[in-house]
Structure formats: structure tokens, C-alpha cells
C-alpha positions in Angstrom: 11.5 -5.7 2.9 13.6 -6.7 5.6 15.6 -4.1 7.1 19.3 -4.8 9.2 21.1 -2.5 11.6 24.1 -2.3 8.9 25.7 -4.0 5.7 27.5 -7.0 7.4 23.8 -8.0 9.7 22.2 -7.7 6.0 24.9 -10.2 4.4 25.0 -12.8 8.1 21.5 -12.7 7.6 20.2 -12.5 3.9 21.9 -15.3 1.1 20.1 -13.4 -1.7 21.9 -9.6 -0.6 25.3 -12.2 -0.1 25.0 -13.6 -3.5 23.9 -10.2 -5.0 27.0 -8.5 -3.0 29.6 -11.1 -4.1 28.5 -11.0 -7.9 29.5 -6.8 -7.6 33.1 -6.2 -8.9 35.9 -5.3 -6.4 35.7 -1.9 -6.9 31.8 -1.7 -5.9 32.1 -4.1 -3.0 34.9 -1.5 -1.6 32.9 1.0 -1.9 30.0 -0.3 -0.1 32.4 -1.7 2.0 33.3 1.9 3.4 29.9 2.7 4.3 28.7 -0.1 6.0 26.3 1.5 8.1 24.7 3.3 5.2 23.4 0.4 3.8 20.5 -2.1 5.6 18.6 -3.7 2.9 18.5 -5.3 -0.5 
């Protein structure tokens, strides 16, 4: 498992996490949103 310094490196970088991200409802993708730096892989 590939590992990125934060959540937008993971979504520049990784099409599945982009697609997997963009398929969340609005509410979830806000909240992920405000911890970007929490999350760093799939």
C-alpha cells in the first residue's frame, strides 16, 4: 500500500482513492476534507 504525505498527494496521485473519494456523499467528503493531513492512503 502506497502511502502520501496527505489527502490531496493521495488524490493527484492515486485515480482509484479519486474515484473512491468522489463516489462519498458531500457530507463525508467535507469531512475528510477537514483533516486532510490525517488521511495518506486508501
Amino acid at each position: 500500500m502506497d502511502t502520501y504525505p496527505d489527502l490531496y498527494e493521495l488524490l493527484r496521485r492515486d485515480e482509484e482513492a479519486r474515484a473512491y473519494f468522489a463516489s462519498l456523499p458531500e457530507y463525508a467528503r467535507t469531512s475528510i476534507n477537514d483533516r486532510p493531513g490525517k488521511i495518506n492512503s486508501l
